[in-house]
MMTF fields as JSON, N, C-alpha, C and O atoms, coordinates in Angstrom:
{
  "mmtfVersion": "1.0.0",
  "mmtfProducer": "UNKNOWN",
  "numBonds": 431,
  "numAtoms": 432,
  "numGroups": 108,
  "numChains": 1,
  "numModels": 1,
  "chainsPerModel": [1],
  "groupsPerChain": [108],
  "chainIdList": ["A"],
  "bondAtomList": [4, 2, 8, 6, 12, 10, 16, 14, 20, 18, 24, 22, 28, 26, 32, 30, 36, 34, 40, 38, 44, 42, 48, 46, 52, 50, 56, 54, 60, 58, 64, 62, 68, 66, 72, 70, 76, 74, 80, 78, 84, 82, 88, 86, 92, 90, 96, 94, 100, 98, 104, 102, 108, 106, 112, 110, 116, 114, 120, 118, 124, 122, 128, 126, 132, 130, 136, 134, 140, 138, 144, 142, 148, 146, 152, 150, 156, 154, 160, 158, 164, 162, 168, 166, 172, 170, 176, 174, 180, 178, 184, 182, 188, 186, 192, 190, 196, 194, 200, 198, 204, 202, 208, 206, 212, 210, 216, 214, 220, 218, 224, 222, 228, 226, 232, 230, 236, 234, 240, 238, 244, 242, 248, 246, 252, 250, 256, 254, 260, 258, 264, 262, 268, 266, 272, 270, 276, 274, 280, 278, 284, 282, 288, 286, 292, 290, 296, 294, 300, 298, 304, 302, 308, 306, 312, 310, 316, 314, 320, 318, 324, 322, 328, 326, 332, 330, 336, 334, 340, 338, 344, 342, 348, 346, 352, 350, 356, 354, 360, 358, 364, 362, 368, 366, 372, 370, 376, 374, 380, 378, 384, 382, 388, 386, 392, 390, 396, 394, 400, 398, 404, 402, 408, 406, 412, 410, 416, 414, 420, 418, 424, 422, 428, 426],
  "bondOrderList": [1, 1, 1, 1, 1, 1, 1, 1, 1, 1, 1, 1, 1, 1, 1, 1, 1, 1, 1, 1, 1, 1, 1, 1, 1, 1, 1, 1, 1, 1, 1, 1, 1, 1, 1, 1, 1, 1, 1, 1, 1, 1, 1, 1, 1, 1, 1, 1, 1, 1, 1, 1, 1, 1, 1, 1, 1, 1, 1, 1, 1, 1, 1, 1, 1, 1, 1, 1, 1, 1, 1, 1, 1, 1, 1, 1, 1, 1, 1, 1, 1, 1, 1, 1, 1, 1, 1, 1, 1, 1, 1, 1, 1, 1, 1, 1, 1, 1, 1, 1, 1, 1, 1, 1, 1, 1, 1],
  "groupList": [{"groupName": "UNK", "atomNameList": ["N", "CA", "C", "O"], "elementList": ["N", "C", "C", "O"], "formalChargeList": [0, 0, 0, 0], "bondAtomList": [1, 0, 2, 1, 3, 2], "bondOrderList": [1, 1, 2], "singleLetterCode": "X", "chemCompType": "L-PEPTIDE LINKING"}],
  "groupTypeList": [0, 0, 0, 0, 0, 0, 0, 0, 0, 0, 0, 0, 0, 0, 0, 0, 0, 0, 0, 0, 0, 0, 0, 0, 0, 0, 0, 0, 0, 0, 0, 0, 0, 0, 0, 0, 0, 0, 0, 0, 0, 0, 0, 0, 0, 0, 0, 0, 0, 0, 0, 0, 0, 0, 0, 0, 0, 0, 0, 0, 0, 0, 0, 0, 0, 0, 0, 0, 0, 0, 0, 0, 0, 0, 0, 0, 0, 0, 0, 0, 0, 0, 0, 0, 0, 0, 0, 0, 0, 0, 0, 0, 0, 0, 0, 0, 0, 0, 0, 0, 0, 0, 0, 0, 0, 0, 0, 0],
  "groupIdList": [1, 2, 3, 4, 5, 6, 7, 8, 9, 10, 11, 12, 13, 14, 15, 16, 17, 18, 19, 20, 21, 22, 23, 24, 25, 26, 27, 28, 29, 30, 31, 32, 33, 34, 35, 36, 37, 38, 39, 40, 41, 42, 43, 44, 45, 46, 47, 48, 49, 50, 51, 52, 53, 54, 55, 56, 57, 58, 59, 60, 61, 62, 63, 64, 65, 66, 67, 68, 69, 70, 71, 72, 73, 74, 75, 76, 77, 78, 79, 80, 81, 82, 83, 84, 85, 86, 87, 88, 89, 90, 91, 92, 93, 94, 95, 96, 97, 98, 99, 100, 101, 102, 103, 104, 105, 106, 107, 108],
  "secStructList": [7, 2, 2, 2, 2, 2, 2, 2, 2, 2, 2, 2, 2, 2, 6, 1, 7, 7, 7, 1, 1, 7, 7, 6, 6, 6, 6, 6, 7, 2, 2, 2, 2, 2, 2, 2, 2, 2, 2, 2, 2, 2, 2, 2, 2, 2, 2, 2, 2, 2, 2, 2, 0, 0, 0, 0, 0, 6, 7, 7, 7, 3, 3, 3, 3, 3, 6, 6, 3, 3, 3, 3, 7, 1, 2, 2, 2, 2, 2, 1, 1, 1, 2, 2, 2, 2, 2, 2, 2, 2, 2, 2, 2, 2, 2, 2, 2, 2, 2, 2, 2, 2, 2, 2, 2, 2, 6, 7],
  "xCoordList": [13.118, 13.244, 13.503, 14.515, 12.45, 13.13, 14.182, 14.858, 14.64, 16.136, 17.1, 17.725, 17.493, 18.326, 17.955, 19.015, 16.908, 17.066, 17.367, 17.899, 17.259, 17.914, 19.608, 20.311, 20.12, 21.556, 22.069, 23.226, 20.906, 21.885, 21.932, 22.714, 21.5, 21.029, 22.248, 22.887, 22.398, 22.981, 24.728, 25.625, 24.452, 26.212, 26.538, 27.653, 25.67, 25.637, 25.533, 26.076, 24.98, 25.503, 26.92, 27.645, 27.236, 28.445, 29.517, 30.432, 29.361, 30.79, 30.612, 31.364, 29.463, 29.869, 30.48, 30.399, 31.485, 32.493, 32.069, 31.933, 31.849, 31.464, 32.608, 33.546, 32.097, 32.879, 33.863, 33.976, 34.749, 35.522, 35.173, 35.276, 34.507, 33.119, 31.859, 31.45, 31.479, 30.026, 28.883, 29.093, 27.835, 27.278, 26.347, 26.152, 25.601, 25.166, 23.563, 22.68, 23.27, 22.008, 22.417, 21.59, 23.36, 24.179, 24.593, 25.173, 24.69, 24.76, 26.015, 26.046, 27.279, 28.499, 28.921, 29.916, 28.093, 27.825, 27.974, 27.46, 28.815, 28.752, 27.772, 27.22, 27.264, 26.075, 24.494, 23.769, 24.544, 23.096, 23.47, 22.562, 24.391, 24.823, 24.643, 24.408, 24.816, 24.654, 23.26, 23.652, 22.374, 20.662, 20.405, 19.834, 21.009, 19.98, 20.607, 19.74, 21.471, 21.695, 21.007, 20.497, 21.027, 19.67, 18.034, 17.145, 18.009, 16.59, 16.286, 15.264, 17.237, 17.21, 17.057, 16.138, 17.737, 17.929, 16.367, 15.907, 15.891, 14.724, 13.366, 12.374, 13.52, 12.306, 12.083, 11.24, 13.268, 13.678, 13.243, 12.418, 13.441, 13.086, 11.709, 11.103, 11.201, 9.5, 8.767, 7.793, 9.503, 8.591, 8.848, 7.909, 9.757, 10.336, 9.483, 8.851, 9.151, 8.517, 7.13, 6.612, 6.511, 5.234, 4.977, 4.229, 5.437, 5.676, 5.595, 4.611, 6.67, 6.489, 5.164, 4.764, 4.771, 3.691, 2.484, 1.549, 2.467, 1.039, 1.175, 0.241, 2.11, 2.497, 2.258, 1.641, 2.848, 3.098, 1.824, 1.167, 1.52, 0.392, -0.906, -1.5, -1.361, -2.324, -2.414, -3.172, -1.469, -1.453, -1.797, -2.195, -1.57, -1.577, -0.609, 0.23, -0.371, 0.657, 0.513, -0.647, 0.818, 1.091, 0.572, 1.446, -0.441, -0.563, 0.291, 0.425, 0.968, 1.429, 2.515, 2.171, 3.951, 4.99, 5.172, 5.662, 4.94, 4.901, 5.631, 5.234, 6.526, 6.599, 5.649, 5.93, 4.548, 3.331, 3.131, 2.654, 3.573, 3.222, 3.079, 3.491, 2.594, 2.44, 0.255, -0.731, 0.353, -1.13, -1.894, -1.601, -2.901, -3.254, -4.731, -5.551, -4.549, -5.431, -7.092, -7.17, -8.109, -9.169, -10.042, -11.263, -8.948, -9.505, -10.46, -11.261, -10.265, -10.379, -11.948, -12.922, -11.84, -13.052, -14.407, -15.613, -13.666, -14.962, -15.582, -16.665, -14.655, -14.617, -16.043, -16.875, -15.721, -16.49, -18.03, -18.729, -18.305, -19.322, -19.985, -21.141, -19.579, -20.252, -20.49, -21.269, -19.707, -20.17, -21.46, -22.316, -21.42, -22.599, -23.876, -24.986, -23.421, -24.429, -25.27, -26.419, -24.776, -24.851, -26.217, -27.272, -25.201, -25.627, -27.166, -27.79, -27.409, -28.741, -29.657, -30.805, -29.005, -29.964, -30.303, -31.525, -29.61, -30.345, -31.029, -32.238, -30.437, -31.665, -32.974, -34.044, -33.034, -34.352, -34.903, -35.455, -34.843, -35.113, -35.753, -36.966, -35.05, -35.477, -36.474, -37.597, -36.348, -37.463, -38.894, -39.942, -38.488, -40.023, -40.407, -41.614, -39.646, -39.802, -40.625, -41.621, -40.275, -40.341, -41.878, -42.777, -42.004, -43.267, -44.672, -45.756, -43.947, -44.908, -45.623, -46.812, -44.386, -44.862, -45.294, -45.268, -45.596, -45.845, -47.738, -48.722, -47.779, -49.043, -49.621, -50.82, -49.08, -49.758, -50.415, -51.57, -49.303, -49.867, -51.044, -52.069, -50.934, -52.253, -53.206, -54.154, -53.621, -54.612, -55.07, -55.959, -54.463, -54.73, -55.452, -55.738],
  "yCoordList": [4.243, 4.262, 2.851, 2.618, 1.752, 0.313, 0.07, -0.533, 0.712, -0.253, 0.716, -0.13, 1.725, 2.372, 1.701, 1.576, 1.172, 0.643, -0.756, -1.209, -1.442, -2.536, -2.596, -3.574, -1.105, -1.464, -0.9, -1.122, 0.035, -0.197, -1.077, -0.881, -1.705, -3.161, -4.498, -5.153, -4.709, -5.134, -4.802, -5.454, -3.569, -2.721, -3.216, -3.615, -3.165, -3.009, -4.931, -5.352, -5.646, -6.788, -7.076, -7.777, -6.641, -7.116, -6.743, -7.503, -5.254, -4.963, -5.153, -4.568, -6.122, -6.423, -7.321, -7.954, -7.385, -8.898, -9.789, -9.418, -11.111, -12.354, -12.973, -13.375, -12.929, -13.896, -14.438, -14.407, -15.02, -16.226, -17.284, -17.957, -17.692, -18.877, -18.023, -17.014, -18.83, -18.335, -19.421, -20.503, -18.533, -19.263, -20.223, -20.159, -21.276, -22.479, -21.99, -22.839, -20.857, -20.329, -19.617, -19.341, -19.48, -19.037, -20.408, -20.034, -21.839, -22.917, -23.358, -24.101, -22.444, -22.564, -22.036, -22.502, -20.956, -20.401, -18.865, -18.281, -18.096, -16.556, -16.158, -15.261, -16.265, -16.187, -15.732, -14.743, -17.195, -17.117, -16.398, -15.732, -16.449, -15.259, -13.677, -12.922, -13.237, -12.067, -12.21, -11.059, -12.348, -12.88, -12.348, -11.305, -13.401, -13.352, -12.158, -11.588, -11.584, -10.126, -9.011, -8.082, -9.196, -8.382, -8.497, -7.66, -9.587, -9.997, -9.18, -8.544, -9.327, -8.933, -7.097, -6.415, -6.776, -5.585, -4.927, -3.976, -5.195, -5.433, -5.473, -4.776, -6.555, -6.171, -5.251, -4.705, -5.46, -3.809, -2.688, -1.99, -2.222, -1.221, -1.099, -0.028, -2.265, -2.666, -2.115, -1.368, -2.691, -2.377, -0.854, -0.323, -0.417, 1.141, 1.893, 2.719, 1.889, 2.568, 2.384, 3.329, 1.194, 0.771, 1.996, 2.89, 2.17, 3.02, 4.114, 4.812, 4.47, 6.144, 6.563, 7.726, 5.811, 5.944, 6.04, 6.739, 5.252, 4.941, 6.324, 7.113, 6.385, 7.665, 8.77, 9.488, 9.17, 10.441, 10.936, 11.828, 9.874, 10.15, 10.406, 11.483, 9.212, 8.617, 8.547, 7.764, 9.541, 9.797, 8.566, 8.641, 7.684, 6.02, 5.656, 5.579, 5.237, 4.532, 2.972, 2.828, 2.27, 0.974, 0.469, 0.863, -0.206, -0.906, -2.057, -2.549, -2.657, -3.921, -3.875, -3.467, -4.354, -5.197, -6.462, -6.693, -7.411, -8.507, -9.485, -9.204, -10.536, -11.813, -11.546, -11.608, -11.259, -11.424, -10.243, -10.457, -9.098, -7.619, -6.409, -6.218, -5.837, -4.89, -4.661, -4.991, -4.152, -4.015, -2.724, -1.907, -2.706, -0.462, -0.843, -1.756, 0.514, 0.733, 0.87, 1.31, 0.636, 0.415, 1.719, 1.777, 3.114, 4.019, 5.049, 5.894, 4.858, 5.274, 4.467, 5.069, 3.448, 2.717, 2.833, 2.64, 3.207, 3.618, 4.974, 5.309, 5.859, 6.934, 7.646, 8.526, 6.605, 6.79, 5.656, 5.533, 4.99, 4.201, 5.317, 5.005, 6.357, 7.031, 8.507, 9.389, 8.557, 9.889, 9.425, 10.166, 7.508, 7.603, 7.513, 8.044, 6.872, 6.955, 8.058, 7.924, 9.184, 10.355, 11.515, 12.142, 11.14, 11.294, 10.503, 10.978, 9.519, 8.683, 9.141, 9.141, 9.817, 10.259, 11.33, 11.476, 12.36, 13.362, 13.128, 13.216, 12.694, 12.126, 11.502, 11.941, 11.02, 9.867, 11.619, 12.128, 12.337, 13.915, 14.693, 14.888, 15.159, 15.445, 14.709, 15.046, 13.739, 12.866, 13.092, 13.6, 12.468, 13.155, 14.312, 14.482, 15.301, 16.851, 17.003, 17.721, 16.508, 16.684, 16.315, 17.09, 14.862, 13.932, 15.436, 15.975, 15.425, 16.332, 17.58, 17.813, 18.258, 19.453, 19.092, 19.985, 18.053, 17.292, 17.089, 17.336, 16.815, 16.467, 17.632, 17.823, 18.197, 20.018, 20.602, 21.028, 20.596, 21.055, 20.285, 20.895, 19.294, 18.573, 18.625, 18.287, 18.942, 19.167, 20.544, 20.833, 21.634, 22.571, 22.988, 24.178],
  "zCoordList": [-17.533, -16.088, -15.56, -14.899, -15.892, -15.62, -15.675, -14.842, -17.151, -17.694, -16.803, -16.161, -16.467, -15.508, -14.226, -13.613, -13.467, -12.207, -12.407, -11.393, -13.138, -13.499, -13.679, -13.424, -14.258, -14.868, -13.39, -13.034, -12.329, -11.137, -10.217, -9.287, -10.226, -9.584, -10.257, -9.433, -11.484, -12.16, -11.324, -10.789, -11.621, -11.227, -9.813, -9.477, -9.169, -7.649, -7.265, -6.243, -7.975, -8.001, -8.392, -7.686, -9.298, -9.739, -8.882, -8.566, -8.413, -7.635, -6.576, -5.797, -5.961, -4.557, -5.007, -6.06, -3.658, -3.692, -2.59, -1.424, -3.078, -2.167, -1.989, -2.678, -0.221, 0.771, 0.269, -0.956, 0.989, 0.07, -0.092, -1.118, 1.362, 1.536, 1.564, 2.138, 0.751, 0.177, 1.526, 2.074, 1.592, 2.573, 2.059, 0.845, 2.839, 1.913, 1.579, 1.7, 1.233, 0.555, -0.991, -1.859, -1.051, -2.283, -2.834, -3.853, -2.84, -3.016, -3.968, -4.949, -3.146, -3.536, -4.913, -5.469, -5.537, -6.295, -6.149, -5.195, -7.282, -6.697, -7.525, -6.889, -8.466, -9.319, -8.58, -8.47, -8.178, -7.363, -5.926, -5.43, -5.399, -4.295, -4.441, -3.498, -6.002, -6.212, -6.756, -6.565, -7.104, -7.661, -5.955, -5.636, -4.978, -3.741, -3.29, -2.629, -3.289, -2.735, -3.338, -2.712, -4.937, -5.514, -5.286, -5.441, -4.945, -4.609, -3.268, -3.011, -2.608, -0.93, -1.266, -0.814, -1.798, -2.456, -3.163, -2.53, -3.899, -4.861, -3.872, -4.083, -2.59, -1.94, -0.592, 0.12, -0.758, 0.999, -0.026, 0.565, -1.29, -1.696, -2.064, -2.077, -2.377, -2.831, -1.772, -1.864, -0.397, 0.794, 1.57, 2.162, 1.531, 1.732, 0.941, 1.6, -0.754, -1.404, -0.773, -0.179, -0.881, -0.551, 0.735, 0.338, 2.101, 3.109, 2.93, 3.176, 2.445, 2.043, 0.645, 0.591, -0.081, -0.841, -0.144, -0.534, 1.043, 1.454, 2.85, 2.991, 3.513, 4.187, 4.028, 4.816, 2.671, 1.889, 1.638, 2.175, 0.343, -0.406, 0.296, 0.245, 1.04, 1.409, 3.054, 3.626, 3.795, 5.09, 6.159, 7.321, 5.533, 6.427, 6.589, 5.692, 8.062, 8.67, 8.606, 8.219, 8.7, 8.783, 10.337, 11.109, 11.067, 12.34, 12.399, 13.519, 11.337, 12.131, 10.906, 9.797, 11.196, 9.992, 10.218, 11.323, 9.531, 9.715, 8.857, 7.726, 8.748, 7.595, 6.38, 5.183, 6.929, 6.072, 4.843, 3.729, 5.306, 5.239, 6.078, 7.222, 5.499, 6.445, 6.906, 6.247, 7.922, 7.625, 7.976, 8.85, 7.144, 7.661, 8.086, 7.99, 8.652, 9.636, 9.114, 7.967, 9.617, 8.332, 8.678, 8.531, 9.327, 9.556, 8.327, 8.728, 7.16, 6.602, 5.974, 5.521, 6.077, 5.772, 7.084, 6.933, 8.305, 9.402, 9.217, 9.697, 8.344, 8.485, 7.482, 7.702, 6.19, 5.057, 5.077, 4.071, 6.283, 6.533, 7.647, 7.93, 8.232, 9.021, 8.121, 8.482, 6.973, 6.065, 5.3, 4.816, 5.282, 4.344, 5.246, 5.22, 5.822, 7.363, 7.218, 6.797, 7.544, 8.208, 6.682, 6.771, 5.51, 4.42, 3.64, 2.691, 4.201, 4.505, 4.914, 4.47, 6.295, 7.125, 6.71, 6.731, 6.245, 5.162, 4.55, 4.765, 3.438, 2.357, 3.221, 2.8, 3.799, 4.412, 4.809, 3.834, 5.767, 6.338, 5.189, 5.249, 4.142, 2.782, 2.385, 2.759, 1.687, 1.185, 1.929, 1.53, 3.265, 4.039, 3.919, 3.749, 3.962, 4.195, 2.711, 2.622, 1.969, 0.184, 0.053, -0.273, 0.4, 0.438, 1.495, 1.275, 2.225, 3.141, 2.132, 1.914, 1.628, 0.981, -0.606, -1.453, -0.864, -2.094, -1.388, -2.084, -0.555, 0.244, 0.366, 0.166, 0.588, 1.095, 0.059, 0.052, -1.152, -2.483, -3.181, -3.49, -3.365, -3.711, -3.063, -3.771, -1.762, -1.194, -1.153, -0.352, -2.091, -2.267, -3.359, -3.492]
}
């Protein structure tokens, strides 16, 4: 699977055709012109996948796109601090309830 997204990447470098003037980030070079068009290539798809993975899979949207990244929402982390919450408070309810009828019996 690598080596096929590589040989289309490869392909898709090669048959683009550069400028006649190459711009001065390609450094008068069609070589490194096609590198930075794959590169450019390589992380639009990194971050497209990243999206639809975290979307799809994992029903999270993205709050912010940034230079930086992207950033998600920490809904999922409030969500599971109030299940344990909640789940505490059981247990603590039980335990007493338990302790109580643990008391009852011994005094019997």
């Amino acid at each position: 699977m690598r080596g096929s997204g590589a040989a289309i990447f490869a392909t898709a470098g090669v048959r683009t055709q550069s400028p006649a003037r190459l711009p001065g980030l390609a450094l008068h070079s069609r070589v490194v012109h096609v590198l930075a068009l794959m590169l450019a290539v390589v992380v639009l798809l990194s971050g497209l996948l990243t999206l639809a993975v975290q979307t799809i899979v994992r029903g999270r949207i993205p709050t912010a796109i940034s230079y930086q990244g992207m950033t998600w929402s920490d809904e999922a982390t409030a969500a599971t601090r109030d299940a344990i919450a909640r789940l505490q408070a059981q247990l603590g309810g039980l335990t007493a309830a338990l302790h109580k009828k643990a008391t009852r019996e011994i005094v019997r």
